[in-house]
Phi, psi and omega in degrees: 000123174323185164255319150314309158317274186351318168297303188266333174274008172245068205188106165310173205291310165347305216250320172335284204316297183347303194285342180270022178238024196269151173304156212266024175270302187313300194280321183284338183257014212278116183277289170277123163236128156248158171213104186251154184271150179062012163261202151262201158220176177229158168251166170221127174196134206047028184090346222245131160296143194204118166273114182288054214275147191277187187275158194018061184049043169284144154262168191256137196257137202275355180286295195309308181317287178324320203276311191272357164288295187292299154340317200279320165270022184059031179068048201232045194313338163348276171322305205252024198292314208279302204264344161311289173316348207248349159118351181214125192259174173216128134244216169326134183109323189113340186302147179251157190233102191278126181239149181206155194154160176294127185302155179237096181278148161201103180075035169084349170254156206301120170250314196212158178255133175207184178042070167315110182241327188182161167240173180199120212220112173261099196294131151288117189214140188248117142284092188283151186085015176279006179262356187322328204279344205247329180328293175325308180276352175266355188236117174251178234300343143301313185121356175275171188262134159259143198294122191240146203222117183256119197238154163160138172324186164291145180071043186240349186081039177307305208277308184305333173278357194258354169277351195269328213271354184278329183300303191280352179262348105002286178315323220268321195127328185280157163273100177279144161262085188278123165251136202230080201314292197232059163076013189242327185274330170278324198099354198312159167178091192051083156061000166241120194293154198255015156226198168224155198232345176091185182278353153278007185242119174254163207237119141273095200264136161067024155292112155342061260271338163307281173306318195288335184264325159323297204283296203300319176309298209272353187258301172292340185023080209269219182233282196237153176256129184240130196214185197234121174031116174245182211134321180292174195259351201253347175289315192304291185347299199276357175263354142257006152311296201281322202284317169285001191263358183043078129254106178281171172229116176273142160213214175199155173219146111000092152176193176289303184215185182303331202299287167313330160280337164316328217251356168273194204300287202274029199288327109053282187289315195277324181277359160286339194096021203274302165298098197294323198245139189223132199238132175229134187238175216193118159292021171217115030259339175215190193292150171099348195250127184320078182316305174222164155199142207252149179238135137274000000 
C-alpha cells in the first residue's frame, strides 16, 4: 500500500473517489487534504491549490468530519488524547493530521478538541536519495558526522530529508539514534517503522526529545542522534549533553536564515559554533530544494 492510499482508505467513499479521480500527475505530487464542514475541500500538490468538487454539489458535512476523526483514531479517542491536545494526531505511515475545533481547557490548558470544523491530512512520503546532495557537506574530510542543523520555513521537506539522511548514514556504518518526538519521521506502527531507515537505526518513537536524545546516549550508544524541529529551551540541555558525551547531532528548526535561528531558543547554541553545518532548503523551484549551506 502507497502512502496515499494509506491516507484514502480512512476518508468515506464520497469524499475518496473524488480525490482518486483527480489526474495522477496532480495524485503523485499530492501534498494536503483539507476538509472544513460545510465548505468544499482542497488539495495541495506540488505548492498548487486545487479545489476538489464532491459529486452532485455536496459540501462536506460536520457528520463527514466526525466519521473521518473516527477513522483516524480507530475509534480510540483514548489513545490519540494526548496528542489531540496538542492540536494534531500521526498516523500509519507517518501522515500527519492537523484538527481545529473548539478547544476544551482544563486548568488554562488545551486538554481535548471537539465539535470537529476542519481537517488537514499531511501526506508523508519518503524519498530515497534525497540526502545524496548534503552527505558531503555533513560528513567532513574523515568521513565523521558534523553536528548539522537543517533550517528552512515549514513545508519545505525538511522531515523527508532528515529521514533519507538517517538511512543513509545507517547505511554507512554508522549507529544512528532516532528520536522521533511525534511519529513522523520513521512512521512507527506496532513497533515497525513504515520507511527505511537502515539497518543501524534504532527508533524511540513518541518520546520528548530532551529525554528521549538522553534515553538513547545512555541505553544505544549510538554514533549521531537524529530528531525534529528543536526549539524548547529544555532541547539545548540535551544537545550539550550528546555533544559532550562526542555523540553527534543531525536536527531540523523552523526559520529563513541564520538570523532566525539566532533570534531562537537555540541561537545560543548556533553563536558557539556547536552546528558547524548549518543546511537552508526553499520550495524554489520545488520542495526540497537546497538553497544553502553554511559551513562555520
Amino acid at each position: 500500500m502507497n502512502s496515499l492510499e494509506q491516507i484514502l482508505k480512512k476518508l468515506p467513499e464520497h469524499i475518496r473517489i473524488p480525490i482518486m479521480d483527480l489526474p495522477s500527475n496532480i495524485r503523485a505530487g499530492l501534498e494536503e487534504i483539507r476538509i472544513r464542514a460545510c465548505g468544499d475541500m482542497r488539495v495541495l500538490s506540488e505548492n498548487q491549490e486545487i479545489t476538489v468538487p464532491l459529486k452532485k454539489k455536496a459540501v462536506v458535512t460536520r457528520e463527514d468530519l466526525d466519521g473521518i476523526l473516527n477513522n483516524l483514531l480507530d475509534y480510540s479517542y483514548y489513545a490519540y488524547e494526548e496528542e489531540l491536545a496538542k492540536g494534531y494526531i500521526t498516523i500509519e505511515g507517518g501522515h500527519r493530521v492537523g484538527v481545529c475545533g473548539r478547544a476544551v481547557l482544563n486548568q488554562g490548558r488545551v486538554s481535548l478538541i471537539k465539535d470537529i470544523s476542519s481537517l488537514n491530512l499531511r501526506r508523508s512520503r519518503e524519498i530515497i536519495g534525497v540526502s545524496e546532495q548534503v552527505l558531503p557537506h555533513i560528513l567532513d574530510r574523515e568521513g565523521r558526522i558534523q553536528n548539522t542543523l537543517i533550517i528552512s520555513p515549514p513545508k519545505c521537506g525538511k522531515t523527508t530529508l532528515l529521514r533519507d539522511v538517517t538511512r543513509a548514514l545507517s547505511c554507512r556504518g554508522f549507529k544512528v539514534g532516532l528520536c522521533d518526538e511525534r511519529s513522523e519521521i520513521a512512521g512507527m506502527y506496532r513497533g515497525s517503522p513504515s520507511y527505511d531507515l537502515g539497518p543501524r537505526t534504532d527508533v524511540l518513537d513518541g518520546c520528548p526529545k530532551a529525554q528521549g536524545m538522553a534515553m538513547l546516549i545512555r541505553a544505544m550508544s549510538p554514533d549521531v542522534v537524529v530528531t525534529d524541529e528543536i526549539g524548547k529551551a529544555e532541547d539545548i540541555e540535551a544537545i550539550e549533553t550528546a555533544v559532550c558525551a562526542g555523540v553527534s547531532i543531525i536536527t531540523t528548526i523552523h526559520g529563513k536564515s541564520r538570523e532566525d535561528v539566532l533570534a531562537s531558543n537555540i541561537g545560543q547554541l548556533v553563536e558557539k559554533n556547536v552546528f558547524p553545518c548549518l543546511i537552508f532548503l526553499s520550495t524554489y523551484p520545488k520542495t526540497g530544494t537546497i538553497r544553502e549551506v553554511l559551513h562555520v
